[in-house]
VOPA-952284 format. One record per residue (C-alpha): x negated, y negated, z negated; residue number from 0. Coordinates in Angstrom, 1 decimal. Layout:
N
PANU     px     py     pz num
PANU      X      Y      Z NUM
...
***
This chain:
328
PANU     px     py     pz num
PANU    0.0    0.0    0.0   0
PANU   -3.2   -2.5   -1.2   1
PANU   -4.2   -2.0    2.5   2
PANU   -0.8   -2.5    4.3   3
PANU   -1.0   -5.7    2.3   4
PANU   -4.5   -7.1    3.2   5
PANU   -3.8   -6.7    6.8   6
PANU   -0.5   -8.7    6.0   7
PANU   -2.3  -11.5    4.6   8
PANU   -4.7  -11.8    6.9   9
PANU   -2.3  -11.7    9.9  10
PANU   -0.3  -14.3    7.7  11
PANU   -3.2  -16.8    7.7  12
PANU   -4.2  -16.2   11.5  13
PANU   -0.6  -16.6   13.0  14
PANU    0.5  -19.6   10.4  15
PANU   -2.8  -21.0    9.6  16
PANU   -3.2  -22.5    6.2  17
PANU   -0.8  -21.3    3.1  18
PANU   -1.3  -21.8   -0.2  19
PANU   -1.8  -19.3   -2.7  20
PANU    2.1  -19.6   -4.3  21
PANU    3.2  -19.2   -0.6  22
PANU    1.1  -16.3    0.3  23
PANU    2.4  -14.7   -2.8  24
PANU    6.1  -15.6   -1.7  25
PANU    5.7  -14.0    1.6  26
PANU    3.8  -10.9    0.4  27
PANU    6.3  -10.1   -2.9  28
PANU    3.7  -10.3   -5.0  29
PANU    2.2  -12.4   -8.2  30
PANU    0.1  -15.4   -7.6  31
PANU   -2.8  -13.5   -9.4  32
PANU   -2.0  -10.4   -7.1  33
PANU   -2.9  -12.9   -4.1  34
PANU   -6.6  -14.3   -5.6  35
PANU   -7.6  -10.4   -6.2  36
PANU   -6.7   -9.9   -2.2  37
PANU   -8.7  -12.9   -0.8  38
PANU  -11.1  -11.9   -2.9  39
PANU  -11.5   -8.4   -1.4  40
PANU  -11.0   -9.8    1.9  41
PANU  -14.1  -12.2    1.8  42
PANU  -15.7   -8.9    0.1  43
PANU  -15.0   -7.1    3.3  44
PANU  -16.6   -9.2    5.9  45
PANU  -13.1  -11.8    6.7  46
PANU  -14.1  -15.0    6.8  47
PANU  -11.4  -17.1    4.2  48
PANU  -12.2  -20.3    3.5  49
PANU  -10.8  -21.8    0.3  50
PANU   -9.9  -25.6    0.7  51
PANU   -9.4  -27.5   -3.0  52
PANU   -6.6  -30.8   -3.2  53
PANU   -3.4  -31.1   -2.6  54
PANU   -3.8  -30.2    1.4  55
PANU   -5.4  -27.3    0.3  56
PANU   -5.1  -24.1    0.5  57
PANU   -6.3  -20.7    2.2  58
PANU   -7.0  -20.2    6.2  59
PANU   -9.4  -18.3    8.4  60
PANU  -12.9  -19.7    9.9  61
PANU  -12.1  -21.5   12.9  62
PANU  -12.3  -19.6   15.9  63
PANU  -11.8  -16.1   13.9  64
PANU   -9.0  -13.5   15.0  65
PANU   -8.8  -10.3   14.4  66
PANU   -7.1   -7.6   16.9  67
PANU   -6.6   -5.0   13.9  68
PANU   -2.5   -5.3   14.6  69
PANU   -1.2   -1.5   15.0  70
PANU    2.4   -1.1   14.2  71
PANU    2.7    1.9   11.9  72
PANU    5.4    4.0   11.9  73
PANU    7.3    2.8    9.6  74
PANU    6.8   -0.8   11.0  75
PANU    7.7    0.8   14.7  76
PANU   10.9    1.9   13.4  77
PANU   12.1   -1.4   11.5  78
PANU   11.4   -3.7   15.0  79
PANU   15.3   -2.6   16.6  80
PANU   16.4   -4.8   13.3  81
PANU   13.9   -7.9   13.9  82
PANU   17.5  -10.1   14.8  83
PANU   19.2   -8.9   11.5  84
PANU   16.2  -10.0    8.5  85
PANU   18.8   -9.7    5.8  86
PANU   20.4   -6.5    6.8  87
PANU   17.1   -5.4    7.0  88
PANU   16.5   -6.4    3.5  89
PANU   19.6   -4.8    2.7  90
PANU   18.5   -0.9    3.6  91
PANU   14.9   -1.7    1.6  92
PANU   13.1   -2.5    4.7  93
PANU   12.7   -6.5    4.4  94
PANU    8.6   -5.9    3.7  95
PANU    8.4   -3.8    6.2  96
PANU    9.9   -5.5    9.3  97
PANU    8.3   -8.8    8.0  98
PANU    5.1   -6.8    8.2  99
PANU    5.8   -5.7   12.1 100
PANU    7.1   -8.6   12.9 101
PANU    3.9  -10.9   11.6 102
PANU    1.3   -7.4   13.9 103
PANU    4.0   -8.0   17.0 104
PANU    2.9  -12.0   16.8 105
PANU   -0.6  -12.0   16.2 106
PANU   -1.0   -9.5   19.1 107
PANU    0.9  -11.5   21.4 108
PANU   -0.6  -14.3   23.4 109
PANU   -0.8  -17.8   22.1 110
PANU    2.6  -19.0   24.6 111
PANU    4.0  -15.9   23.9 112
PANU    3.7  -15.9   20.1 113
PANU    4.4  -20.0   20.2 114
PANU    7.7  -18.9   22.0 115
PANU    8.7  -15.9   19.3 116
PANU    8.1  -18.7   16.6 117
PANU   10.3  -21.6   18.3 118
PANU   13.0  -18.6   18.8 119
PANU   13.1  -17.7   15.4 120
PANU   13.3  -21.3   14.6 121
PANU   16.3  -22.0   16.7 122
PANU   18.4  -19.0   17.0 123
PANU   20.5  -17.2   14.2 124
PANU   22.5  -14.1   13.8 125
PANU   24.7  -14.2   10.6 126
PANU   26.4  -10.9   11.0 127
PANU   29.6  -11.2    8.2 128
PANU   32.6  -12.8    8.8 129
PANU   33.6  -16.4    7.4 130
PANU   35.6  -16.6    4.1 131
PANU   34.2  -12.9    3.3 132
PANU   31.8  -12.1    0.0 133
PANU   29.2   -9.5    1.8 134
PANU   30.0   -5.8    1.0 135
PANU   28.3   -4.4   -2.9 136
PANU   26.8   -1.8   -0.9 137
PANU   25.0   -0.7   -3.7 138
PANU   23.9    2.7   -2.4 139
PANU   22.9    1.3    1.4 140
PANU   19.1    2.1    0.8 141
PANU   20.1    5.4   -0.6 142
PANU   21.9    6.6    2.0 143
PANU   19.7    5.1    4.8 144
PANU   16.6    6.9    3.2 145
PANU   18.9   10.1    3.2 146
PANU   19.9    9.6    7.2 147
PANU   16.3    8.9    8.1 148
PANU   14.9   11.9    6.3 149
PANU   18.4   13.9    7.0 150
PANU   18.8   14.9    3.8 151
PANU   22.2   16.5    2.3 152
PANU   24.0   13.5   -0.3 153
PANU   26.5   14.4   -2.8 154
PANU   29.0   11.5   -2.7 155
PANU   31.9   10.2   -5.1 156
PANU   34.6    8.4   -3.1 157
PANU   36.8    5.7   -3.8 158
PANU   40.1    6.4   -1.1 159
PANU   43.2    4.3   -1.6 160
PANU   44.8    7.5   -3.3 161
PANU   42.1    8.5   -5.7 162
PANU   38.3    9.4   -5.7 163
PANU   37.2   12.4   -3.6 164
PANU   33.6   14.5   -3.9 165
PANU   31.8   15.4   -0.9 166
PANU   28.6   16.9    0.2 167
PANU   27.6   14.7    3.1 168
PANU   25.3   15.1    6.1 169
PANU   24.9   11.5    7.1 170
PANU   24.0   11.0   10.6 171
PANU   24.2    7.2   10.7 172
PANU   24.9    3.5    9.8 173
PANU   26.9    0.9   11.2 174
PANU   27.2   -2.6   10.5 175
PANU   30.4   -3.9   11.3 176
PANU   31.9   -7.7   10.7 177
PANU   29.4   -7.6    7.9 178
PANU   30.7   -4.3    6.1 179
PANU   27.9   -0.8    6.1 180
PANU   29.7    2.0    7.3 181
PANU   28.2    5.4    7.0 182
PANU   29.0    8.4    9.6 183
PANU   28.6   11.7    8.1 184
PANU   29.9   15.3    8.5 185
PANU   31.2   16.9    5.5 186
PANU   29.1   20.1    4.5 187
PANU   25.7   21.0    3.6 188
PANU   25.0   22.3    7.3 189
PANU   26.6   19.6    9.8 190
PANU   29.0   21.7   10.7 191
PANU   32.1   20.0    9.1 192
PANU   33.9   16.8   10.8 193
PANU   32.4   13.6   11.1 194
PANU   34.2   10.4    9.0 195
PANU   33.6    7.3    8.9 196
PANU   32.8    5.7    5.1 197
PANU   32.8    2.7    3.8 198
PANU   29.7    2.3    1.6 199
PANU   30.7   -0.2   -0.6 200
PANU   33.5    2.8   -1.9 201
PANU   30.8    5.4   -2.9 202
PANU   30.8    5.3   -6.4 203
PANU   27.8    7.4   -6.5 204
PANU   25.4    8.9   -3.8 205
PANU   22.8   11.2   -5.1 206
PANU   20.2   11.9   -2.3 207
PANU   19.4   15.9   -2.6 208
PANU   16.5   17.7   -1.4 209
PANU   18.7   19.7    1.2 210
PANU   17.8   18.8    4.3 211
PANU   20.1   19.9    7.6 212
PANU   20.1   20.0   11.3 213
PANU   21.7   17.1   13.4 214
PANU   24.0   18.5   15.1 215
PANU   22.8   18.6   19.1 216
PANU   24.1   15.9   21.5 217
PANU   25.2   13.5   18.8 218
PANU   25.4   10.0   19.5 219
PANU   26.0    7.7   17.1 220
PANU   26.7    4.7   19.4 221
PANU   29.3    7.2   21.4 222
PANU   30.8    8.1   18.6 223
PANU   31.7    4.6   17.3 224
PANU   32.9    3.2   20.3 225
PANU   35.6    6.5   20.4 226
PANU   36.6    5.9   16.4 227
PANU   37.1    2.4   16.7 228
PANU   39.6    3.2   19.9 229
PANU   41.3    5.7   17.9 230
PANU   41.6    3.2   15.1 231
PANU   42.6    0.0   17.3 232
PANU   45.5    2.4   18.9 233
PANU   46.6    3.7   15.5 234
PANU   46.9    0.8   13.9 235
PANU   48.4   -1.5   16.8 236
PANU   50.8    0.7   18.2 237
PANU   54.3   -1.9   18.3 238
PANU   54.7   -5.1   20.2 239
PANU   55.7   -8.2   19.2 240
PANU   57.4  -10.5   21.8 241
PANU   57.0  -13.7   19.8 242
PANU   58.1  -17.8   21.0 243
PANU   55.4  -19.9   20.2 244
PANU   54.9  -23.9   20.4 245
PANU   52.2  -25.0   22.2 246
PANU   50.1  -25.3   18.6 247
PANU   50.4  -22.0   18.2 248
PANU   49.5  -21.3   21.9 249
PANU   46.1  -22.6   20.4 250
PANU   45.9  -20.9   17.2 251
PANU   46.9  -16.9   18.5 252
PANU   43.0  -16.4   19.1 253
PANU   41.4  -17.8   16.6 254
PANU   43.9  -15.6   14.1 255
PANU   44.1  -12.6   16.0 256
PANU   41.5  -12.4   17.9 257
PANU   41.2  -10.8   21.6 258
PANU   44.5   -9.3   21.1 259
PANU   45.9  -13.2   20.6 260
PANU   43.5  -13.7   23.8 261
PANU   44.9  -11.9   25.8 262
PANU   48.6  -12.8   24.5 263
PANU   47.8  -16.3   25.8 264
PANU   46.5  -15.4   29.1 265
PANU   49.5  -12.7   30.1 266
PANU   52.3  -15.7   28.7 267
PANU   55.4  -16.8   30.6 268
PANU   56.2  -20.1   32.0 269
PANU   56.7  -22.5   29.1 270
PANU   60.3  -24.1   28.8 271
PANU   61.2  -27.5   28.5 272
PANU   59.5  -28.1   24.8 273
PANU   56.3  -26.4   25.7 274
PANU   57.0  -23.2   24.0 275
PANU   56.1  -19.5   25.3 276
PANU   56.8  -16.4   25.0 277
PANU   53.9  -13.3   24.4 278
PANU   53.2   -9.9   23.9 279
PANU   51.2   -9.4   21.0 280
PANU   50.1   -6.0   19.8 281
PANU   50.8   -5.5   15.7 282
PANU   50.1   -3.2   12.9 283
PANU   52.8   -1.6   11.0 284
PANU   56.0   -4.0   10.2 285
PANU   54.8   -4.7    6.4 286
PANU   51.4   -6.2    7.3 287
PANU   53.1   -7.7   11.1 288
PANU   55.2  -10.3    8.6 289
PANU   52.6  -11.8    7.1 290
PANU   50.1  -12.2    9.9 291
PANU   53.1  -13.3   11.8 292
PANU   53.6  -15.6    9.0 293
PANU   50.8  -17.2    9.4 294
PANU   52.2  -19.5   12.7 295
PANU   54.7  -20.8   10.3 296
PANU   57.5  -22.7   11.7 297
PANU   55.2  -22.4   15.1 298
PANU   56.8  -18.9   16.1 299
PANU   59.9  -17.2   16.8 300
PANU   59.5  -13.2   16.7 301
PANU   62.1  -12.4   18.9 302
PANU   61.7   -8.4   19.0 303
PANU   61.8   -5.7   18.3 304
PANU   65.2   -6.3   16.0 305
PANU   63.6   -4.6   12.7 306
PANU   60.4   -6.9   12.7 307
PANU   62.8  -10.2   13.5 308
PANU   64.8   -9.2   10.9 309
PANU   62.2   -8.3    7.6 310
PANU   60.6  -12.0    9.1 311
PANU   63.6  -13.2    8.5 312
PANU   64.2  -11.9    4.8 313
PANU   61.1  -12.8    4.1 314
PANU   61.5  -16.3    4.8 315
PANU   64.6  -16.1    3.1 316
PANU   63.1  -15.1   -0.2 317
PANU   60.6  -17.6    0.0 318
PANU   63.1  -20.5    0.6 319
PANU   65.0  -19.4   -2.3 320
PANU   61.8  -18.8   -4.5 321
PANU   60.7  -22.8   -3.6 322
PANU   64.4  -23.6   -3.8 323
PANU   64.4  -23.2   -7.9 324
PANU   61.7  -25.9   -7.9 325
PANU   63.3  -28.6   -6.2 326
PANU   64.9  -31.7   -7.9 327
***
């Protein structure tokens, strides 16, 4: 590990020239004192540090000096497909370790190459959860990522809406979706059960065995994703709402439903004299319909089917005579 870490600081100092020590430390994860021992041993070695005093000061290389000693290793290899996502990273325990790679990637690129992964980093992004959302308490995500890496069998307690559940899982994969870790597992201690989708925050506990198992052959995870969520989307959305909306509303469908509300908007009728429209909007089961359909207020008509028009309509009623006792 002592090694893995000199190579970091000195890969720090040639791709961001001079740090001080407090810096170095926050970069590396380590204590202040941890950092003067390192330089130390790198100036023992041969490196040429130069120590700079004031309040400029700080650590740097010789001028002139680079080193090419920048192999990835394989742990470093395999933490590069996450170099977008830093705090998901973080997340599965591999924060040092892509900040590792990423720092041997740079100083082995070019100087307008390396200039141009800097200015990228600087100006682009990716904040992966949704807004208005506390980020999943996937307390066991490094768990179960070290147990799908190393494919080894994890006895789970689950939390299902109707009660906890123990399984012996073979996990064969993680997803990050809308900023919530999903894990894809088969149930067994040999693969050979179905594969589920579970949420990690709702593992109450996720021992990592030594079991190991077989993947099962021609398993893809992307594949197998793309398939679940279909199944889900068509499960869940399986009525259609034919909903009169004001041209406010017109404007709001995608922003609260999404591509669904999209694509509303763009198969719409002629709007009548007022502005208003009518659309097709795909919705989940009648209770949860109301209140997303509720959320157009006074901007929306559900006109069919009968039963949704209807419980909108109780709905409403309940709520003007609930606000009703406070008036006056």
């Amino acid at each position: 590990m002592r090694a893995d870490r000199l190579v970091s600081l000195l890969l720090l100092l040639q791709n961001r020239g001079r740090l001080t020590a407090p810096e170095l430390a926050a970069e590396l994860e380590v204590s202040v004192r941890t950092v003067y021992r390192d330089v130390e041993a790198l100036a023992a070695s041969g490196v040429p540090v130069v120590a700079e005093r004031g309040p400029l000061g700080g650590y740097r290389l010789l001028d002139g000096y680079r080193t090419r000693l920048t192999g990835l290793n394989e742990a470093e290899a395999g933490a590069l497909p996450l170099a977008a996502l830093p705090g998901q990273a973080q997340d599965l325990g591999l924060g040092p370790v892509l900040a590792s790679a990423r720092r041997k990637v740079g100083a082995a690129l070019p100087d307008a190459a390396a200039e141009r992964m800097r200015l990228v980093g600087e100006r682009f992004h990716v904040d992966a959860p949704g807004w208005f959302r506390e980020a999943d308490p996937a307390g066991h995500l490094a768990a179960v990522a070290r147990a799908v890496w190393e494919q080894r069998v994890v006895r789970a307690r689950y939390r299902r809406w109707r009660g906890e559940v123990r399984r012996e899982l073979c996990p064969l994969g993680i997803v990050l979706k809308g900023g919530l870790w999903y894990l894809v597992a088969a149930s067994g201690e040999r693969a050979d059960g179905p594969v589920r989708t579970y949420r990690i925050a709702r593992l109450a506990e996720a021992e990592v065995t030594g079991a190991r198992f077989a993947r099962p052959e021609g398993f893809g995870l992307a594949e197998y994703w793309a398939r679940s969520a279909e199944r889900l989307a068509a499960a869940v959305r399986r009525e259609t709402a034919v909903v009169r909306v004001s041209p406010r509303a017109v404007r709001l469908l995608p922003m609260l439903f999404g591509a669904a509300g999209s694509e509303a908007v763009a198969s719409a009728g002629e709007p009548d004299a007022a502005g208003w429209v009518e659309v097709r909007l795909p919705v989940e089961a009648e209770a949860v319909a109301v209140g997303d359909l509720l959320r157009l207020g006074a901007e929306a008509e559900v006109l069919a089917p009968a039963g949704l028009r209807a419980a909108v309509a109780r709905t409403v009623a309940e709520l003007a005579g609930t606000y009703g006792r406070y008036e006056g």
